[in-house]
Every structure is written in C-alpha cells, then in structure tokens.
C-alpha positions in Angstrom: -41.1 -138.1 130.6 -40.9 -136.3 127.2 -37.6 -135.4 126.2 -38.6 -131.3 125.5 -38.8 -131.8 129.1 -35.1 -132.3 130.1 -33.6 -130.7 127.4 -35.9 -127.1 127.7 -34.7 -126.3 131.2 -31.0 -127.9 130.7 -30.5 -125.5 127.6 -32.3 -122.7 129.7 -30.1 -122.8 132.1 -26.9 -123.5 130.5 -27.3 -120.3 128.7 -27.8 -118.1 131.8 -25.5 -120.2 134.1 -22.5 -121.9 132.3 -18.9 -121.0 133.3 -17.3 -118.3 130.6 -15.0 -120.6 129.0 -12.8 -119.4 126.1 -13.1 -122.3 123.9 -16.8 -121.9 124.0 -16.6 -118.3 123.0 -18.5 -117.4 119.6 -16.0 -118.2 116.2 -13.6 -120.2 117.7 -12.0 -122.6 115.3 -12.8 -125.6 115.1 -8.6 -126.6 116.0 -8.7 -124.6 119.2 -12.0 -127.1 120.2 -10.0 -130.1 119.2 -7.1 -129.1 121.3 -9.4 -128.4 124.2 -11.3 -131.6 124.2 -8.0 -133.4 124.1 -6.6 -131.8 127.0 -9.5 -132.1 128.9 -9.6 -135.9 129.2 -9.3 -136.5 132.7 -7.9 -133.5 133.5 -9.6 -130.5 135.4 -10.7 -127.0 133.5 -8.3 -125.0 136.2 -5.7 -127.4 135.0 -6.1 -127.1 131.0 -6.9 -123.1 130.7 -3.2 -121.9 130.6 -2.0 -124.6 129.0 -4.6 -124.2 126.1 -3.9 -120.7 125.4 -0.3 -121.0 125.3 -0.8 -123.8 122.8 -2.8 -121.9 120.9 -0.3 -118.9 121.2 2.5 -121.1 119.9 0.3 -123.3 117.0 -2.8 -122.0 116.0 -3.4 -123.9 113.7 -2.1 -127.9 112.6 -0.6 -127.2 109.8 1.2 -124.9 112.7 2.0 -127.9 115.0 2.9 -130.2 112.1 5.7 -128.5 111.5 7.1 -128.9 115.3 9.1 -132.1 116.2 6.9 -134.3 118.2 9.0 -133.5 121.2 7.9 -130.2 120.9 4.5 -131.2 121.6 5.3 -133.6 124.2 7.5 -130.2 126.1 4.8 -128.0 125.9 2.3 -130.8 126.8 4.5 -130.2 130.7 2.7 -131.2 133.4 -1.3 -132.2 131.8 -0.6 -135.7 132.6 -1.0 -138.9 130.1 1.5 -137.1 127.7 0.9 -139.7 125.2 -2.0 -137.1 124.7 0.8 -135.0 122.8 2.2 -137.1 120.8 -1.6 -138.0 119.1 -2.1 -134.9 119.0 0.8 -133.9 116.8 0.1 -137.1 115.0 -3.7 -135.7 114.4 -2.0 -132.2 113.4 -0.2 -134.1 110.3 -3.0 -136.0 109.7 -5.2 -133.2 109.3 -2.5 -131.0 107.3 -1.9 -134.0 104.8 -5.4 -135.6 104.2 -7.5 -132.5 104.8 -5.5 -129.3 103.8 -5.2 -128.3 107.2 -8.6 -127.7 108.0 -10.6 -130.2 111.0 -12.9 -132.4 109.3 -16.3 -132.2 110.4 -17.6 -135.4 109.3 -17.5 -137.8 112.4 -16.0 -140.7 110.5 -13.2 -138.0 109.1 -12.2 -137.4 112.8 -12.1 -140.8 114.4 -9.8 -142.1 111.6 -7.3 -139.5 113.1 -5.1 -140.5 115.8 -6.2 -140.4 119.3 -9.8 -139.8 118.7 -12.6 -141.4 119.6 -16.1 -141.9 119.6 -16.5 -139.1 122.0 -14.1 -136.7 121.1 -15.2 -137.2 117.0 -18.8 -136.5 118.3 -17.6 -133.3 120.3 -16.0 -131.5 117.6 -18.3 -131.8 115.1 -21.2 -130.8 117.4 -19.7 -127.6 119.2 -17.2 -126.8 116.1 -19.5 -127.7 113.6 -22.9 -127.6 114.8 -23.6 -130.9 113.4 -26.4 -132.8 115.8 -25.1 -135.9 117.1 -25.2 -137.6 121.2 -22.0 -136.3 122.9 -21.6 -138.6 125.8 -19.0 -137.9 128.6 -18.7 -139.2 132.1 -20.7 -136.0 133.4 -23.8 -137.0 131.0 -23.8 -140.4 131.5 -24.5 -139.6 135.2 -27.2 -136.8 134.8 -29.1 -139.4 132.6 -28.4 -142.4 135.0 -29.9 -140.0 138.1 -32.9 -138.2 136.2 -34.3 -140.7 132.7 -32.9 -144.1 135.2 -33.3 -143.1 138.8 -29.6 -144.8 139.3 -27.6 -143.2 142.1 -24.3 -143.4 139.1 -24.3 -144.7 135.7 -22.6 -148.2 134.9 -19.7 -148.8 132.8 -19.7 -146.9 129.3 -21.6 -148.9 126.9 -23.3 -148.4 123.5 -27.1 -147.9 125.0 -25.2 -144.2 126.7 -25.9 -142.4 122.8 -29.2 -144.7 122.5 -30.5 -142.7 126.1 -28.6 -139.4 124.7 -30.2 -139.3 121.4 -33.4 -139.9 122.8 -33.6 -136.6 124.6 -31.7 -134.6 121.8 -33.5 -131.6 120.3 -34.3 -131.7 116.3 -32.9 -128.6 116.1 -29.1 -129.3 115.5 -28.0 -125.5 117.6 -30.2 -126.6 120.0 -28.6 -130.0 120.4 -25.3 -128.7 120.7 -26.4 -126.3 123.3 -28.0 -129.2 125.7 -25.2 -131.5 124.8 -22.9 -128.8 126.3 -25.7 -128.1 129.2 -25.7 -132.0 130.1 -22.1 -132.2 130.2 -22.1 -128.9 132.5 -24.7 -130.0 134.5 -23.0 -132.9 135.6 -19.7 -131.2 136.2 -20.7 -128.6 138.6 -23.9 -129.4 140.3 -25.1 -132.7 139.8 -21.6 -133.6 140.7 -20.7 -137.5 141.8 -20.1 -137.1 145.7 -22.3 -134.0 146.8 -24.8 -133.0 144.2 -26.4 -130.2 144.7 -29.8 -130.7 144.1 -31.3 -127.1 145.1 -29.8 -125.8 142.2 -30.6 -128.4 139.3 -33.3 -127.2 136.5 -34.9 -130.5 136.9 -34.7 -131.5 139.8 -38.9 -132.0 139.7 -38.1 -134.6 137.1 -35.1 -136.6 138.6 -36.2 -140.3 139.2 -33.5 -140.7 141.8 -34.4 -137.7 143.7 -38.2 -138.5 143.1 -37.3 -142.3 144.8 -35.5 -140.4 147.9 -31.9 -141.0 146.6 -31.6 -144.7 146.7 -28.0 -146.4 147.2 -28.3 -148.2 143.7 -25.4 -147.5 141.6 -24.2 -150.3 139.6 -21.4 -152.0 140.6 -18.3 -149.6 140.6 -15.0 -150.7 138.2 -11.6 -150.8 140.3 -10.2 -147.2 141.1 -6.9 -146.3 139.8 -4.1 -146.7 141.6 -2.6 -144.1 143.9 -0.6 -141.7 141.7 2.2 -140.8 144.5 4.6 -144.2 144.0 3.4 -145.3 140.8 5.2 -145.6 137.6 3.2 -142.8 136.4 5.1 -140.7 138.8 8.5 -142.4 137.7 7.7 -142.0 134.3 6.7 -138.0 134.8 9.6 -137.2 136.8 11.9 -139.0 133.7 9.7 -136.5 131.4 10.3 -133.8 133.2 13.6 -134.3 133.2 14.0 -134.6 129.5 11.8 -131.2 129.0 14.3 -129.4 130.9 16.9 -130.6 129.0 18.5 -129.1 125.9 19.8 -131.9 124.7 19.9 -135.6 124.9 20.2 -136.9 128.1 22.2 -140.3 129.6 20.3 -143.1 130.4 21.7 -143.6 133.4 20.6 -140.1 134.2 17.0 -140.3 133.0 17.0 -144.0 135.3 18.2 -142.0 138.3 15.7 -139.3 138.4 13.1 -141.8 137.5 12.6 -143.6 140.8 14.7 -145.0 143.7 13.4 -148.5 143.1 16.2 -149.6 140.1 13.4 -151.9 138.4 10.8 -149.2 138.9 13.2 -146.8 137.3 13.9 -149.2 133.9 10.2 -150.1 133.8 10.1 -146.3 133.3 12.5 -145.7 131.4 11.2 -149.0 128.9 7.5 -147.7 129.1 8.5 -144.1 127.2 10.6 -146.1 124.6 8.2 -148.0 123.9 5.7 -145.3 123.6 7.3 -142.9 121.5 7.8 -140.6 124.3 11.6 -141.0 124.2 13.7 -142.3 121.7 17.3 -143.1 121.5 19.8 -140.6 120.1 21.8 -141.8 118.3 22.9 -145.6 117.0 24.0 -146.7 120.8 21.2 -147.1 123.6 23.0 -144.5 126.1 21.6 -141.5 125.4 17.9 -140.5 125.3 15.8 -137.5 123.9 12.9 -136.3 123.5 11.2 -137.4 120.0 
C-alpha cells in the first residue's frame, strides 16, 4: 500500500469533515495550541472547550501566566483532572518567558526540555503551531495505523516503531503533513473509534487490512485498566483540591484530611500525595495549615 494512498483520502476528508474546533481555527498562537494539547491529555474535547477559553481569557499569553502564583493555575485548572497538569504548565509558562522571551519555541528539542512535555506533545506544537513536518503520534493514530497499514484489531503498547509506521505515510509537503497528522488523530477519535468503529463512514475503509481480513479478534495483549475512579485516592485527593480552591485562604490540615475521605489513612495518603507534589504546600513554619502553592 503506498502511503499517497492513506494520507490523500485522510486529508480529503479531514478538511470537509473535522469538528470546528477553536484551537484549530486559522492564526491561533502557538500558546493557545500548547495549552490545548495539555489539557487534552486524557481528557474529552466537551470537557476541555470551556476551560480552554477561560484560560486563555485570563492568560493569553506565558509571560501572562508566569506572573500568576502556581496556585493560580492549579484553581483555574478546577475539575480537568491530573492537576499536576497545572502546575507544568505554569512551570512551562516561566520556562518559556525566561529562556525564550515569551514566545513557544518551535524547535522540538526547545519544547521537550520544558516541563511537562513530551515526545508527543513537542511534536504537536510544532506541527499544528508551526507547520514544521514531523510524526504526531497519539492513542487515536496508533490505532487507525494498527487497523488499516497492520490489520491489528488495536495497537500494542506505545513504542518507538509508532513514528517509524507514522513517518512512513507522512506527506513531503510539511502543510500537508500537518493536515493528515490532524486527520489521523480525528479519524480515530470519532469514527474509527475503539469499541464501535464505524466503518461505513471511513475514507479508507477499501484499504483497511483488518476490515479486508473480516475484523479478526487480534489485538495485542491489553495493559491493566485503571482503577475505578469512585473510591480511589484520586477521588480523595480531588475532593482535598477542591476544597483548597474554594478556599480564600489557608486551610487546617485537619480540615483538608476530613474532606479528603472517610477512610483516616486514605485521607493522609491524600493529603501526603499533594505535598509531595507541589500541589499544596504548608503555610507557614508549623505543618497545620495548608494552601494552595
């Protein structure tokens, strides 16, 4: 299969077909894309649209959200999930003010040597913000090429060979490239989905390998699924978060161990967690009260 013949219809379609986004919308800085692709780890589009345009409202630019406390960010971050999120995020705002004027790099190695960025999000930025032609690999690609280039029901665990497949169906053309590595990504997020893809409505669906061998039951062996949210420390640590962002002021520890979770260990393995993630910090010399940082 020649790669002109994946990428042609993918990029065909994703122009006619792809949901109106506003991060995708014509001269939109290069900041508002990195703020997008870090909310929008693991975290659904419906979920991320408000919260990206108030953040933009507020900061709209680093140098903007460098001048916040990092419990700003972590406040406004409210209810995303995995607020440590924020907390790069400000961290890559200061970054970005002090070793780059306040202006995104858009060299790749530039933007993973900024905090919380990695191989995908570097690769993101300076694709769509940029137009620079590099693989950008997320979870939805991987599985479009594991179904259509690999006839694999899902794709494996992440690995290196996931840019090797990427690059080899990449149009020369760097726009172009940046358009199918956008059309990939949407592909697999709305039609060629994990549980129920929808194979009527794929632009190469005549090509797929796993629809051409009748859908086999092959995926590769499947990693262990995260543990139920409702319970977790995750939840005791949000509900100790949310507690803190409604406060103004420091709160008692006592107070943030209380909301955290009936369980008293769960609550101060909570409690710990944030300390020891920068998310809260102690106010003051004594270990009584907490804030945000």
């Amino acid at each position: 299969m020649r790669a002109a013949e994946i990428s042609g219809p993918i990029i065909a379609w994703y122009t006619s077909s792809a949901r109106e986004l506003p991060w995708r919308e014509p001269g939109v800085s290069a900041w508002a894309i990195l703020v997008s692709e870090f909310m929008l780890q693991q975290t659904q589009v419906d979920r991320v649209l408000p919260r990206w345009q108030a953040w933009l409202e507020r900061w709209p630019t680093p140098q903007a959200l460098a001048g916040e406390e990092p419990g700003e960010a972590v406040r406004a971050w409210d209810r995303l999930g995995y607020p440590r999120r924020a907390l790069w995020l400000h961290r890559a705002a200061v970054e970005i003010t002090e070793r780059h004027g306040g202006i995104v790099p858009a060299e790749v190695e530039d933007l993973l040597a900024l905090t919380g960025i990695g191989p995908y999000t570097a690769r993101a930025v300076a694709a769509f913000a940029y137009g620079e032609r590099h693989p950008v690999v997320d979870t939805n690609t991987r599985r479009v090429i594991a179904r259509a280039v690999h006839g694999r029901a899902a794709a494996g665990i992440p690995a290196q060979a996931d840019l090797a497949d990427m690059s080899a169906l990449l149009p020369g053309d760097p726009a172009d490239a940046a358009l199918f590595n956008a059309g990939a990504m949407e592909l697999g997020a709305v039609v060629c989905t994990a549980r129920a893809p929808r194979c009527g409505e794929c632009p190469i669906a005549d090509l797929c390998e796993w629809r051409g061998a009748g859908y086999p039951d092959n995926a590769p062996e499947k990693r262990l699924r995260q543990a139920r949210f409702e319970g977790s420390d995750r939840q005791a640590r949000g509900r100790v978060l949310a507690l803190l962002r409604r406060a103004t002021g420091p709160v008692a520890r006592t107070e943030a161990i209380t909301a955290a979770a009936d369980d008293p260990a769960q609550a101060q393995r909570a409690v710990d967690s944030l300390l020891a993630d920068g998310l809260l910090v102690l106010d003051g010399p004594g270990p009584d009260r907490l804030r945000l940082p």
